[in-house]
mmCIF file as Biopython writes it, N, C-alpha, C and O atoms, coordinates in Angstrom:
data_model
#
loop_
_atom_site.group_PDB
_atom_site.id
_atom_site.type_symbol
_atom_site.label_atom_id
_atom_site.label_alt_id
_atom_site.label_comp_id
_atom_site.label_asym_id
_atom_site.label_entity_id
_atom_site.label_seq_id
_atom_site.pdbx_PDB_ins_code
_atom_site.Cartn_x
_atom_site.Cartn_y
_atom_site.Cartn_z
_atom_site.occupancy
_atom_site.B_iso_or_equiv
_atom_site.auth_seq_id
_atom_site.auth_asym_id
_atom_site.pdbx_PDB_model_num
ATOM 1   N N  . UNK A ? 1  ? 120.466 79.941  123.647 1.0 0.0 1  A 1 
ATOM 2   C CA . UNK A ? 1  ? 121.215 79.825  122.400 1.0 0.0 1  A 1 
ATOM 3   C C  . UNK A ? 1  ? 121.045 81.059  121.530 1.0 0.0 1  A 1 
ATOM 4   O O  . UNK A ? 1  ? 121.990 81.538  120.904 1.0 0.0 1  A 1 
ATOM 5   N N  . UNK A ? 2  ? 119.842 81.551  121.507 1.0 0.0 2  A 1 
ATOM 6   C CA . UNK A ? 2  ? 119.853 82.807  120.702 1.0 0.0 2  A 1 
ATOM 7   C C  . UNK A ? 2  ? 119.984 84.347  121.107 1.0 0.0 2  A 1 
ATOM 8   O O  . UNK A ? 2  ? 119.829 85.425  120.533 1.0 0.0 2  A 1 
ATOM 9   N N  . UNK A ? 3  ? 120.336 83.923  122.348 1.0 0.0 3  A 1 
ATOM 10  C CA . UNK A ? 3  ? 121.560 85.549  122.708 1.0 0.0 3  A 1 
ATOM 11  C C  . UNK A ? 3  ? 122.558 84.910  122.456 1.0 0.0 3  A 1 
ATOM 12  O O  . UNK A ? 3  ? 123.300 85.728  121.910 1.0 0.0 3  A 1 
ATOM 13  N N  . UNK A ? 4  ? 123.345 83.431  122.528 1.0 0.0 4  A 1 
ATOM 14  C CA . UNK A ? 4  ? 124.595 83.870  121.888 1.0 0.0 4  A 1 
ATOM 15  C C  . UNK A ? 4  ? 124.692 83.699  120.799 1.0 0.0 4  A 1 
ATOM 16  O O  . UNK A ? 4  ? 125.784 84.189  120.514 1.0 0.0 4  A 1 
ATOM 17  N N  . UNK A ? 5  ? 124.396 83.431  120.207 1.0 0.0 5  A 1 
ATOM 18  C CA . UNK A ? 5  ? 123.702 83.974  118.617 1.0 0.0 5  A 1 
ATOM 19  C C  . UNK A ? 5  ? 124.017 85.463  118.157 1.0 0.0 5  A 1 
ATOM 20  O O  . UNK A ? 5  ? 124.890 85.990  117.467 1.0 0.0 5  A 1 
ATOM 21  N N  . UNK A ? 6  ? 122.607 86.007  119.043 1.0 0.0 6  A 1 
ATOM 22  C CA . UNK A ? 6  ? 122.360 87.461  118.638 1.0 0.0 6  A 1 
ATOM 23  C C  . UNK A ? 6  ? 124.040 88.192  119.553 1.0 0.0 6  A 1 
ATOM 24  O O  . UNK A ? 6  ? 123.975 89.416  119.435 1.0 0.0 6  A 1 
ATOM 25  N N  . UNK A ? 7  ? 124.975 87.908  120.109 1.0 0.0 7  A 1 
ATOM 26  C CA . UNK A ? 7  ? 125.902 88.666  120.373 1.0 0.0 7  A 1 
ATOM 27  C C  . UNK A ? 7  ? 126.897 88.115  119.530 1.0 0.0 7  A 1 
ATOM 28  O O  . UNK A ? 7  ? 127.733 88.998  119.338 1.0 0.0 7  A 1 
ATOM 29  N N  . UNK A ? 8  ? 127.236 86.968  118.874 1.0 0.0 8  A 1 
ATOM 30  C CA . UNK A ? 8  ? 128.511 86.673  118.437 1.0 0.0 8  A 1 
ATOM 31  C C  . UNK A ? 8  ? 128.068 87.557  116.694 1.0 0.0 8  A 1 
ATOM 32  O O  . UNK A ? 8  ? 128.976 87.815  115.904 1.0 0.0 8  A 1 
ATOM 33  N N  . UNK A ? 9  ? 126.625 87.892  116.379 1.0 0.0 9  A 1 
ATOM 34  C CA . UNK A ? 9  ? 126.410 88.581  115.411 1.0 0.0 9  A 1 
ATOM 35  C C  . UNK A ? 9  ? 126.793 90.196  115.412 1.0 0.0 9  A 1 
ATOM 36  O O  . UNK A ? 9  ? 127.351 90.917  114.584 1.0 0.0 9  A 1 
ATOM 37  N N  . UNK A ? 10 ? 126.233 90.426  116.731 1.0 0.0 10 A 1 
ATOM 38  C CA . UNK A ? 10 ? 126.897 91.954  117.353 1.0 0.0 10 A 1 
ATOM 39  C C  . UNK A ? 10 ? 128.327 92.052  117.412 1.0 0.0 10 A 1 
ATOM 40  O O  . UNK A ? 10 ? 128.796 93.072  116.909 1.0 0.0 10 A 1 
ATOM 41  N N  . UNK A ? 11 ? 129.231 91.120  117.976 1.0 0.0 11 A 1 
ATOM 42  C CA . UNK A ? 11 ? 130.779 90.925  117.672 1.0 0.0 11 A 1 
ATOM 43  C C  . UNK A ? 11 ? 130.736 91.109  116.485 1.0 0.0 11 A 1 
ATOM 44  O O  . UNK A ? 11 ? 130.688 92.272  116.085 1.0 0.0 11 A 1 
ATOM 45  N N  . UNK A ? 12 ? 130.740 90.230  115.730 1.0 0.0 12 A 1 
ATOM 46  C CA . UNK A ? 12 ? 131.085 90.607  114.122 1.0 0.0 12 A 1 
ATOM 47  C C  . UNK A ? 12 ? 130.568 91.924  113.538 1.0 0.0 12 A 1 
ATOM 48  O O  . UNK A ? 12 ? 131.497 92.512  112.983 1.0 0.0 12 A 1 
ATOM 49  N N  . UNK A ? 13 ? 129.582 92.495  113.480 1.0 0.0 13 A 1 
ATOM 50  C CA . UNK A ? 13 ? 128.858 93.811  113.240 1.0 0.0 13 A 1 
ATOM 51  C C  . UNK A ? 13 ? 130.219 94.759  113.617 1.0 0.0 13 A 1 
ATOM 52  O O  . UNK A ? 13 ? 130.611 95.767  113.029 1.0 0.0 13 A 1 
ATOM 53  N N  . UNK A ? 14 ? 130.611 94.302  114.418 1.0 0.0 14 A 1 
ATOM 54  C CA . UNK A ? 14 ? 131.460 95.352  114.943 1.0 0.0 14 A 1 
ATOM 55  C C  . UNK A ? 14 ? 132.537 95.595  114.582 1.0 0.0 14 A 1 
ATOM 56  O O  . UNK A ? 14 ? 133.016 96.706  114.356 1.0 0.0 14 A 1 
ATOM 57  N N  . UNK A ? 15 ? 133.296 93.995  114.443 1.0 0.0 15 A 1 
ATOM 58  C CA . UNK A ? 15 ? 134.583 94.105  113.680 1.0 0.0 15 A 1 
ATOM 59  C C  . UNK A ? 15 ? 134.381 94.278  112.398 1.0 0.0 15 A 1 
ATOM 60  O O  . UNK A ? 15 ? 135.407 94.702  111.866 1.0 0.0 15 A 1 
ATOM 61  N N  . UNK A ? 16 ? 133.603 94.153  111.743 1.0 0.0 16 A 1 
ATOM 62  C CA . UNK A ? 16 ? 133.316 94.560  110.397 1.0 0.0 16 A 1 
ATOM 63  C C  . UNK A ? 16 ? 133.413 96.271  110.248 1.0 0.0 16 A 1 
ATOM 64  O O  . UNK A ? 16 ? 134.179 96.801  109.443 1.0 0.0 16 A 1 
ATOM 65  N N  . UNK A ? 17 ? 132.481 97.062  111.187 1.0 0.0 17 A 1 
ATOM 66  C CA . UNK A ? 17 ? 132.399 98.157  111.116 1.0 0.0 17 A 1 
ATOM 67  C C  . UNK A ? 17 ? 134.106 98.858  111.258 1.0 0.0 17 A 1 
ATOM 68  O O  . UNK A ? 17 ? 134.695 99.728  110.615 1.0 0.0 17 A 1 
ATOM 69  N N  . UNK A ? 18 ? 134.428 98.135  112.229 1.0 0.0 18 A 1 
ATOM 70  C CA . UNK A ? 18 ? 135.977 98.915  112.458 1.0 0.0 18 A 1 
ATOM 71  C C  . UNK A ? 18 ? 136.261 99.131  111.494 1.0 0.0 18 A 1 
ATOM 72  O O  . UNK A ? 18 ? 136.244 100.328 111.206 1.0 0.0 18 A 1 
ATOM 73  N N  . UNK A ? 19 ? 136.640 98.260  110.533 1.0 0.0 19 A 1 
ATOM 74  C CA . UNK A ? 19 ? 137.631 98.253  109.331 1.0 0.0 19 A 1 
ATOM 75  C C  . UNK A ? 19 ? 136.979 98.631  108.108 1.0 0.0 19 A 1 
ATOM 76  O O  . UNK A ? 19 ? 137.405 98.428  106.971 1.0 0.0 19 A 1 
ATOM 77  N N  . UNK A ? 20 ? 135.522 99.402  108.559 1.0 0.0 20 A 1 
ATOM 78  C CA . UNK A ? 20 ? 135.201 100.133 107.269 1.0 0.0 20 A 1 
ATOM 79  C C  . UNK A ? 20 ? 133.999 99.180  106.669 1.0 0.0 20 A 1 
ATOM 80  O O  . UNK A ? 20 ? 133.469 99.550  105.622 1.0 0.0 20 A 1 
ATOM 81  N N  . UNK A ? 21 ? 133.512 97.856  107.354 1.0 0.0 21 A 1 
ATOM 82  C CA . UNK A ? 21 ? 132.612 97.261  105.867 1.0 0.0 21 A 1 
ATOM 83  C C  . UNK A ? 21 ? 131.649 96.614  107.152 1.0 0.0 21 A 1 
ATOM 84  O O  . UNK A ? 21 ? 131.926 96.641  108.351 1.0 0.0 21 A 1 
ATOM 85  N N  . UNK A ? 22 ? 130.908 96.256  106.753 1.0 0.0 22 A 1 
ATOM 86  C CA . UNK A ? 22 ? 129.282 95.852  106.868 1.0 0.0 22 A 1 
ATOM 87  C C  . UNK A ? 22 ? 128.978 94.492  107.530 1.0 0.0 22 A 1 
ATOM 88  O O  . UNK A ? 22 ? 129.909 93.738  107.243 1.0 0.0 22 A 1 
ATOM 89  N N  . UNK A ? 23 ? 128.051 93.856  108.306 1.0 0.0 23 A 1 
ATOM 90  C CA . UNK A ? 23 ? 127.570 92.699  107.855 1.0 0.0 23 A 1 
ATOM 91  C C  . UNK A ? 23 ? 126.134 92.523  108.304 1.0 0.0 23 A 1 
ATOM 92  O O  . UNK A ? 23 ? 125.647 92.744  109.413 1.0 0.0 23 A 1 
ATOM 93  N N  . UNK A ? 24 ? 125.490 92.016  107.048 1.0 0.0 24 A 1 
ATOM 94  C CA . UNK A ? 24 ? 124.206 91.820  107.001 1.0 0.0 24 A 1 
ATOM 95  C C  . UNK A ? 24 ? 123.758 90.388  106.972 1.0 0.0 24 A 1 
ATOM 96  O O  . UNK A ? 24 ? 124.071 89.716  105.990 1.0 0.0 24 A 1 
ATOM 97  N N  . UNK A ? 25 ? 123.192 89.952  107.758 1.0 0.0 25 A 1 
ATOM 98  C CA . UNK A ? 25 ? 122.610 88.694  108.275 1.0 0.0 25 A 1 
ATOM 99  C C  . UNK A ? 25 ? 121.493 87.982  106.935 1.0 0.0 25 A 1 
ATOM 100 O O  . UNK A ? 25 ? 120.282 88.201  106.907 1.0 0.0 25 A 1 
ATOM 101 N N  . UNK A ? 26 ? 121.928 87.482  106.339 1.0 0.0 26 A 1 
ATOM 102 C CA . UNK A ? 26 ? 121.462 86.654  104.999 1.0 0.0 26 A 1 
ATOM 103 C C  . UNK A ? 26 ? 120.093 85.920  105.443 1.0 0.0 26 A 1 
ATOM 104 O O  . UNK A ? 26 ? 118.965 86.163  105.014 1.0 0.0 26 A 1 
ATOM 105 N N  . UNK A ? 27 ? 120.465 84.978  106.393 1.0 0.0 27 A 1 
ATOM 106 C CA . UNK A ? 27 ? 119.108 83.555  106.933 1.0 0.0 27 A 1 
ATOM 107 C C  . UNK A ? 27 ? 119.256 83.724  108.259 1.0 0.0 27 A 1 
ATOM 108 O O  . UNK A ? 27 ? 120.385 84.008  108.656 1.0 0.0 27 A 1 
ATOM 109 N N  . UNK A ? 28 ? 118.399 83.618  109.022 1.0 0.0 28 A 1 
ATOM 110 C CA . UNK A ? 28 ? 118.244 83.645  110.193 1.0 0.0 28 A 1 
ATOM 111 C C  . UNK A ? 28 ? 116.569 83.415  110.121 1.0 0.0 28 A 1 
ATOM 112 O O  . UNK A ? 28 ? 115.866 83.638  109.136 1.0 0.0 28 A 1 
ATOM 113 N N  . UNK A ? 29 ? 116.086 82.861  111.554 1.0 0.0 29 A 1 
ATOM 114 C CA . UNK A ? 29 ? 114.613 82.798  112.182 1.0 0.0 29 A 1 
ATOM 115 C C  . UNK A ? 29 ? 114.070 84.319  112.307 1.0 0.0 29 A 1 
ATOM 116 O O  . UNK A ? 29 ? 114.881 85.179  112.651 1.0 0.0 29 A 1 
ATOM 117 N N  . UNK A ? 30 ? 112.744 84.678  112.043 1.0 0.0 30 A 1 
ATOM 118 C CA . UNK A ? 30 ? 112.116 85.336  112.034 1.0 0.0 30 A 1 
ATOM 119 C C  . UNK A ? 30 ? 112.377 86.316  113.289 1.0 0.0 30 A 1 
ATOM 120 O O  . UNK A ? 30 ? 112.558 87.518  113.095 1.0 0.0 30 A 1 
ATOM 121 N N  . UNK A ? 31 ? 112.387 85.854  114.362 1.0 0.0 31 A 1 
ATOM 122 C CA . UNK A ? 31 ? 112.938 86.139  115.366 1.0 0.0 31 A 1 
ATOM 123 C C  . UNK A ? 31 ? 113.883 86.555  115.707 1.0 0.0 31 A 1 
ATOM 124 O O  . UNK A ? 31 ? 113.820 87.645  116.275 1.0 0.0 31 A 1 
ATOM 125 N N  . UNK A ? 32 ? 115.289 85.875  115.526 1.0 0.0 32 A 1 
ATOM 126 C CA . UNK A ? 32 ? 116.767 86.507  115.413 1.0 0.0 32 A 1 
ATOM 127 C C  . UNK A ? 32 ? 117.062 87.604  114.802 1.0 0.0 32 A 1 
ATOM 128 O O  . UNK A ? 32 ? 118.033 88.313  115.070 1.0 0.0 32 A 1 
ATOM 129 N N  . UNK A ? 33 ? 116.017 87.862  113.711 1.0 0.0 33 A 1 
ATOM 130 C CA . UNK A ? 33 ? 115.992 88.187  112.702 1.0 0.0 33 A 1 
ATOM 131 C C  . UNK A ? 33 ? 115.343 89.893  113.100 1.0 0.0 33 A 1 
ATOM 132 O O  . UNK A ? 33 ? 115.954 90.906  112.758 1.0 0.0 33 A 1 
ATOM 133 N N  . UNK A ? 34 ? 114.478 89.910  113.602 1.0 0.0 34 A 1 
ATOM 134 C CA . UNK A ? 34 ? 113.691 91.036  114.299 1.0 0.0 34 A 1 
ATOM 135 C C  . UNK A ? 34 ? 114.665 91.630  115.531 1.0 0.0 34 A 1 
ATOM 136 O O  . UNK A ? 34 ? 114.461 92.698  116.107 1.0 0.0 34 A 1 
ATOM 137 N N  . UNK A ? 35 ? 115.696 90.766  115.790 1.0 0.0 35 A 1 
ATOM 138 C CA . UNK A ? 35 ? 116.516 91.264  117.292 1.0 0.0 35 A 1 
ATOM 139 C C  . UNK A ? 35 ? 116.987 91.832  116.726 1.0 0.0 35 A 1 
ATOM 140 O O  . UNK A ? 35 ? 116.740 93.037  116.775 1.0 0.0 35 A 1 
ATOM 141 N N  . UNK A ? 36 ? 118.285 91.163  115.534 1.0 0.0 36 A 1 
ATOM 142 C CA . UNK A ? 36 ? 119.254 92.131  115.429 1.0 0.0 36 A 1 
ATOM 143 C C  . UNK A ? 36 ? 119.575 92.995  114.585 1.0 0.0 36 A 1 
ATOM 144 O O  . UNK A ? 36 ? 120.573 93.707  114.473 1.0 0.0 36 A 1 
ATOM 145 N N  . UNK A ? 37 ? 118.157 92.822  113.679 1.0 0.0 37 A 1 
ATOM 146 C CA . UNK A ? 37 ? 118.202 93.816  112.370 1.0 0.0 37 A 1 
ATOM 147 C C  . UNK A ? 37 ? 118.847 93.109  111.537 1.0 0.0 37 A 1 
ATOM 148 O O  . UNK A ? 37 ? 119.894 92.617  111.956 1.0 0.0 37 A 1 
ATOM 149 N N  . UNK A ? 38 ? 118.442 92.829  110.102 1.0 0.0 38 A 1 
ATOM 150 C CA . UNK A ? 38 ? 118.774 92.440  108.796 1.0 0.0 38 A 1 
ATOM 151 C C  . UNK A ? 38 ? 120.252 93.112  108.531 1.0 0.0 38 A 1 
ATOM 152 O O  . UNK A ? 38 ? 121.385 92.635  108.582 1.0 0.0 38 A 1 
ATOM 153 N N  . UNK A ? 39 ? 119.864 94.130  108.296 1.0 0.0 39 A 1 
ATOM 154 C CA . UNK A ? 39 ? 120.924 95.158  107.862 1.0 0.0 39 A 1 
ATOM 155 C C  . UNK A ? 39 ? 121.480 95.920  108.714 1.0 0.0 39 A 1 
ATOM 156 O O  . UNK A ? 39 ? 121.856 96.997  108.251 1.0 0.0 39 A 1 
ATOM 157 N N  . UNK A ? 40 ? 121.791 95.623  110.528 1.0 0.0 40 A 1 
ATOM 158 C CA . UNK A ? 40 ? 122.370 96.956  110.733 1.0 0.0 40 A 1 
ATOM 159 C C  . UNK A ? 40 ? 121.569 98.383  111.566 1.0 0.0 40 A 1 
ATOM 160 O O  . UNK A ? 40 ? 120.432 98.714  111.905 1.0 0.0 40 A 1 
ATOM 161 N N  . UNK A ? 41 ? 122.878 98.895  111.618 1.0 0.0 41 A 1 
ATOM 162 C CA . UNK A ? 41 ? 122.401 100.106 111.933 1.0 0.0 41 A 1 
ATOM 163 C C  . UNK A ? 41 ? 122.456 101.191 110.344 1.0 0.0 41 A 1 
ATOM 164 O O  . UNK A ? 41 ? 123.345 101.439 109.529 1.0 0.0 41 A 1 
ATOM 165 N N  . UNK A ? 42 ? 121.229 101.544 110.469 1.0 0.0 42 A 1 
ATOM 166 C CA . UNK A ? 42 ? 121.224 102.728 109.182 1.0 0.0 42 A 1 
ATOM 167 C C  . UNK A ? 42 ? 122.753 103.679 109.192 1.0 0.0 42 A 1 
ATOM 168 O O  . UNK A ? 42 ? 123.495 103.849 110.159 1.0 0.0 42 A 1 
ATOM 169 N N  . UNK A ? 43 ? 122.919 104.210 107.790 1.0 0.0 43 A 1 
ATOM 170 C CA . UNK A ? 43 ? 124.139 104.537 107.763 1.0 0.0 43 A 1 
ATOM 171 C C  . UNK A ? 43 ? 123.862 105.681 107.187 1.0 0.0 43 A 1 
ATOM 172 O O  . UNK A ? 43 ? 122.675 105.945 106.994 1.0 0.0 43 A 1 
ATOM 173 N N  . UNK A ? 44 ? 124.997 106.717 106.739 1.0 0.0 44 A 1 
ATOM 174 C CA . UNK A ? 44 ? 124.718 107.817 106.833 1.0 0.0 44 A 1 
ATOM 175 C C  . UNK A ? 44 ? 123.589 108.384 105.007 1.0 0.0 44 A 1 
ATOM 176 O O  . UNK A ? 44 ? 122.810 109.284 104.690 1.0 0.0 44 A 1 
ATOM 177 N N  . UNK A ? 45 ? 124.041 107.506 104.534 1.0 0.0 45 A 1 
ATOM 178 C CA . UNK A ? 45 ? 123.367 107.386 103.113 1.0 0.0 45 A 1 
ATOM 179 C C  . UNK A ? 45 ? 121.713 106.955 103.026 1.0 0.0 45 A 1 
ATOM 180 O O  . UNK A ? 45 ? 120.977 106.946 102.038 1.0 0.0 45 A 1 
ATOM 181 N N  . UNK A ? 46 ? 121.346 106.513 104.808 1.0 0.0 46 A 1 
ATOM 182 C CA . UNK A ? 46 ? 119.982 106.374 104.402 1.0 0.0 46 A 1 
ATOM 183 C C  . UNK A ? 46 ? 118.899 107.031 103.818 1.0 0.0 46 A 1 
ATOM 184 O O  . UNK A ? 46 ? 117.954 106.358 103.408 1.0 0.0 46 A 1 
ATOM 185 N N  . UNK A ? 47 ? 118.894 108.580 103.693 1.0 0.0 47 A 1 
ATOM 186 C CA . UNK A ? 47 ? 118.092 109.353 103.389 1.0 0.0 47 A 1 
ATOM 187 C C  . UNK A ? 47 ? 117.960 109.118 102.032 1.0 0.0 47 A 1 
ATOM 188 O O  . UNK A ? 47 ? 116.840 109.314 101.559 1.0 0.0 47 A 1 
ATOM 189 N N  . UNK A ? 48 ? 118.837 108.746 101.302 1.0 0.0 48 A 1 
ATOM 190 C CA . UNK A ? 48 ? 118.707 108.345 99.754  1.0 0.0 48 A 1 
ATOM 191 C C  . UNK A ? 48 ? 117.831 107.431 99.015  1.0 0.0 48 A 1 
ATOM 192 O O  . UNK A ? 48 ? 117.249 107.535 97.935  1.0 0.0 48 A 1 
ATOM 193 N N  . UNK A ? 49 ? 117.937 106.010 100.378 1.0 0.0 49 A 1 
ATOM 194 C CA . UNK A ? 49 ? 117.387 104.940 99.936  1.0 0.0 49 A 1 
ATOM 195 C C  . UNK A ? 49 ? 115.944 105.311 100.471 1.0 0.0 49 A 1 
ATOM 196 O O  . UNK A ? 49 ? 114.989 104.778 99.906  1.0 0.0 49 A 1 
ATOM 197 N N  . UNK A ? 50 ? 115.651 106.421 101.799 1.0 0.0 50 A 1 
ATOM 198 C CA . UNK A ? 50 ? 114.484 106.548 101.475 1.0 0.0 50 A 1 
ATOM 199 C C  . UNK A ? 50 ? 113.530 107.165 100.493 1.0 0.0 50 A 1 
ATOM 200 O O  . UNK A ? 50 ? 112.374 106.791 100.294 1.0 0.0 50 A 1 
ATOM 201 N N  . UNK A ? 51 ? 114.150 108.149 99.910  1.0 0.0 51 A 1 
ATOM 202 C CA . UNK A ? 51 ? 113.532 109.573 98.866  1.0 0.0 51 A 1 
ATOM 203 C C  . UNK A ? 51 ? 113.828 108.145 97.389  1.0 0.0 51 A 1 
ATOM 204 O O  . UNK A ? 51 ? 112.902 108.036 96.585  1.0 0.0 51 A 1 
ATOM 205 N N  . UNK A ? 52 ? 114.827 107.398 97.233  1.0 0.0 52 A 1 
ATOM 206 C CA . UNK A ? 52 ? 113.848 106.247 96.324  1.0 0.0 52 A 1 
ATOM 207 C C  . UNK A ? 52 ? 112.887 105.472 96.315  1.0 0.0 52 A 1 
ATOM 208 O O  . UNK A ? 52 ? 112.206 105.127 95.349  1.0 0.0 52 A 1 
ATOM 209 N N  . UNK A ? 53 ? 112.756 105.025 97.926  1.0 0.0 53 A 1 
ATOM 210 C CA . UNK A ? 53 ? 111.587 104.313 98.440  1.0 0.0 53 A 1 
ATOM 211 C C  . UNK A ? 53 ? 110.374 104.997 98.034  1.0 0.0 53 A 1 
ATOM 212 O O  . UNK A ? 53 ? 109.347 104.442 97.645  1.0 0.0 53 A 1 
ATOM 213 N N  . UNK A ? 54 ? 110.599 106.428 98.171  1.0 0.0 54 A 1 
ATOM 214 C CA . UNK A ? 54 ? 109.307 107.144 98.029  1.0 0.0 54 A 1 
ATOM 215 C C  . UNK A ? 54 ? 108.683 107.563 96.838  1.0 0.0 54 A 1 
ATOM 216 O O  . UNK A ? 54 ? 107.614 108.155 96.688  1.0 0.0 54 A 1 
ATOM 217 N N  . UNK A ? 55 ? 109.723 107.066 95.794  1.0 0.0 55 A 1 
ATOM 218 C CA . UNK A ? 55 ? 109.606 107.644 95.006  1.0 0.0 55 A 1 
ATOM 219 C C  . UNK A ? 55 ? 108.976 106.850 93.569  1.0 0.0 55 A 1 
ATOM 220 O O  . UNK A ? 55 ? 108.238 107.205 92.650  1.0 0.0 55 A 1 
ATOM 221 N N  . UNK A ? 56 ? 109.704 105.583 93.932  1.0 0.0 56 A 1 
ATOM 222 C CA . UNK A ? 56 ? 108.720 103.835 93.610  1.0 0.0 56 A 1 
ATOM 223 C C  . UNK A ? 56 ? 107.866 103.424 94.499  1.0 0.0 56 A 1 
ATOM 224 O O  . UNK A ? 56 ? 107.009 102.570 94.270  1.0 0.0 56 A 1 
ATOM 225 N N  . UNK A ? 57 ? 107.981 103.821 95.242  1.0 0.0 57 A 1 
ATOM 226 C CA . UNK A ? 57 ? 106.529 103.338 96.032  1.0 0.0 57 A 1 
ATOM 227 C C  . UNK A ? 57 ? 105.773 104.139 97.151  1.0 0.0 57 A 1 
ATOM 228 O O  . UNK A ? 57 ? 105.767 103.943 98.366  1.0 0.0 57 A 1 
ATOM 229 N N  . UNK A ? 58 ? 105.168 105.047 96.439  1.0 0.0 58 A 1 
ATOM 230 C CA . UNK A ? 58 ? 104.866 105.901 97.464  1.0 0.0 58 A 1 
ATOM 231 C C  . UNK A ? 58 ? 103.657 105.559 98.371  1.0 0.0 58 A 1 
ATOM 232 O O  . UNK A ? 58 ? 103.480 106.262 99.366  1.0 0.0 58 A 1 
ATOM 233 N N  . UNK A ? 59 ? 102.898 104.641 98.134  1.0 0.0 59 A 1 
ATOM 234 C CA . UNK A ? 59 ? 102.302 103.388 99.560  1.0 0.0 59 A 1 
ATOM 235 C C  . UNK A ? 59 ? 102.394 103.351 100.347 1.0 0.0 59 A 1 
ATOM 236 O O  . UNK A ? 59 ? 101.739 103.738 101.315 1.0 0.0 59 A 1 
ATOM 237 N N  . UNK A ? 60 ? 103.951 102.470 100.095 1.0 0.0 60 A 1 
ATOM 238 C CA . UNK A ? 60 ? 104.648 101.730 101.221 1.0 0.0 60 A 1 
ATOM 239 C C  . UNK A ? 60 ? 104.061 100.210 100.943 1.0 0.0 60 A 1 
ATOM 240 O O  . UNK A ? 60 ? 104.114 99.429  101.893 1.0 0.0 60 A 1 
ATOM 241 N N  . UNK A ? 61 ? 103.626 99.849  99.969  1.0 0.0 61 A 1 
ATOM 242 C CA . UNK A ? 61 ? 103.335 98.428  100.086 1.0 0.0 61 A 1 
ATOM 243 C C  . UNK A ? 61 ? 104.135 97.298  99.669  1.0 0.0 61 A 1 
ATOM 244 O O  . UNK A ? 61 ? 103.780 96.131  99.835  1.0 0.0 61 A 1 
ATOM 245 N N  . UNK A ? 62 ? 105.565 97.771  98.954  1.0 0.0 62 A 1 
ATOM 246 C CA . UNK A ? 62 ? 106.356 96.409  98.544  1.0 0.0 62 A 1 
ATOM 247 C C  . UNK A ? 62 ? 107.007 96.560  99.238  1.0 0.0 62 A 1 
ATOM 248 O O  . UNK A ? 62 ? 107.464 97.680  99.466  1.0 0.0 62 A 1 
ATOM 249 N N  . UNK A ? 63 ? 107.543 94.865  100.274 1.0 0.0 63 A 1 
ATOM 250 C CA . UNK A ? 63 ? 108.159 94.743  101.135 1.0 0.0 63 A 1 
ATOM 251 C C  . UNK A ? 63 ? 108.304 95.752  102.059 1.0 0.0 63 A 1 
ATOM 252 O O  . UNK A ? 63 ? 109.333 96.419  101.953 1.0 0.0 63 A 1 
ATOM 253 N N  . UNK A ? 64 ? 107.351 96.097  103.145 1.0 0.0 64 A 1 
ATOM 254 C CA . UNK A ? 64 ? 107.472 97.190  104.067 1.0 0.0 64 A 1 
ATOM 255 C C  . UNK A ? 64 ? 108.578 96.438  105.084 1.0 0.0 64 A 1 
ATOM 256 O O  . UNK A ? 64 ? 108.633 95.276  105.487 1.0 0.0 64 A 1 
ATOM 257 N N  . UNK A ? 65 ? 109.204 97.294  105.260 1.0 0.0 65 A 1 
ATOM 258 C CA . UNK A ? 65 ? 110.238 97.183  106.877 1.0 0.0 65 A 1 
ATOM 259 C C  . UNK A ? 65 ? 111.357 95.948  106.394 1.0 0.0 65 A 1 
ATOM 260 O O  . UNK A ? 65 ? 112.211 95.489  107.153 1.0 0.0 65 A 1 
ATOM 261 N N  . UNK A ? 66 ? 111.168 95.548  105.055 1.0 0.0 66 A 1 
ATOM 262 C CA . UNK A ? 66 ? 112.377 94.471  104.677 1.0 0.0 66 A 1 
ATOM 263 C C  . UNK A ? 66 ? 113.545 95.108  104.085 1.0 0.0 66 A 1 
ATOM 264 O O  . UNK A ? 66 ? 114.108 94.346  103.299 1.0 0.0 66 A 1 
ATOM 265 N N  . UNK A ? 67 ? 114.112 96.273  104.199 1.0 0.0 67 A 1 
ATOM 266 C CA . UNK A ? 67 ? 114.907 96.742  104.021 1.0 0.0 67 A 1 
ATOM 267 C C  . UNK A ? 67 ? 116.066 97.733  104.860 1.0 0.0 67 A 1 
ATOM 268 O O  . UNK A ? 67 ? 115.843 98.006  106.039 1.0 0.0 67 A 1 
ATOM 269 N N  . UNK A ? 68 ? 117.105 98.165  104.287 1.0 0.0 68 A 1 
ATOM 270 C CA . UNK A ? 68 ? 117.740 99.143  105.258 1.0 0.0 68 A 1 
ATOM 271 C C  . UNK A ? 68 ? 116.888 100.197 105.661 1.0 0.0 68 A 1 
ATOM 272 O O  . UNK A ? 68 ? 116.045 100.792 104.990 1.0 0.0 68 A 1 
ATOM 273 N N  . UNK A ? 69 ? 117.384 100.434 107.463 1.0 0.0 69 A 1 
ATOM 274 C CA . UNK A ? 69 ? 116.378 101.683 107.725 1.0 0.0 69 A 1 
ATOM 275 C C  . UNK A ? 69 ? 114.535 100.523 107.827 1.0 0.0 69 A 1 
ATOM 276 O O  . UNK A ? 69 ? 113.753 100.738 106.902 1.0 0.0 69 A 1 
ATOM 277 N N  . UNK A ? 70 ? 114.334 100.046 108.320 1.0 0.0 70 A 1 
ATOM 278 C CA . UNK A ? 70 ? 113.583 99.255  108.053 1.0 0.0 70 A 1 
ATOM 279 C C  . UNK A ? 70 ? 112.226 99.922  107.118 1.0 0.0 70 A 1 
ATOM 280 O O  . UNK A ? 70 ? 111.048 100.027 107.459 1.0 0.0 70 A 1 
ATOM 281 N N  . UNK A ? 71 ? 112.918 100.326 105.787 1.0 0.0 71 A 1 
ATOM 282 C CA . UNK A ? 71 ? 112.135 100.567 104.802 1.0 0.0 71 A 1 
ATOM 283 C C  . UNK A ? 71 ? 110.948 100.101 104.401 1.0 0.0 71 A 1 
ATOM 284 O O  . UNK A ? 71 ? 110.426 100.540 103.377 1.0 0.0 71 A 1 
#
């Protein structure tokens, strides 16, 4: 059940991407969740969200890897 899960999420990822827009997986199991990525594939703007990451938290201790780019 959770490959077809994790592919009918990859379908959509995809048709989303065609037409220009996104989709990010809201609730899912911890697990599903680790397959197919929260957010995606990083996009070309990630370098931004990291040099803010770094810049509030230069650690790394709030919410590590819960973000785009697994920040």
């Amino acid at each position: 059940e959770s490959n077809s899960i994790a592919n009918a999420i990859a379908d959509m990822r995809r048709a989303a991407e065609k037409i220009g827009g996104h989709l990010i997986v809201q609730r899912a199991p911890r697990a599903l969740r680790e397959r197919v990525g929260v957010w995606g594939a990083a996009r070309g703007d990630s370098s931004i969200m990291r040099k803010l990451k770094m810049e509030f938290d230069p650690q790394g201790i709030f919410n590590p890897g819960r973000f785009t780019g697994n920040l």
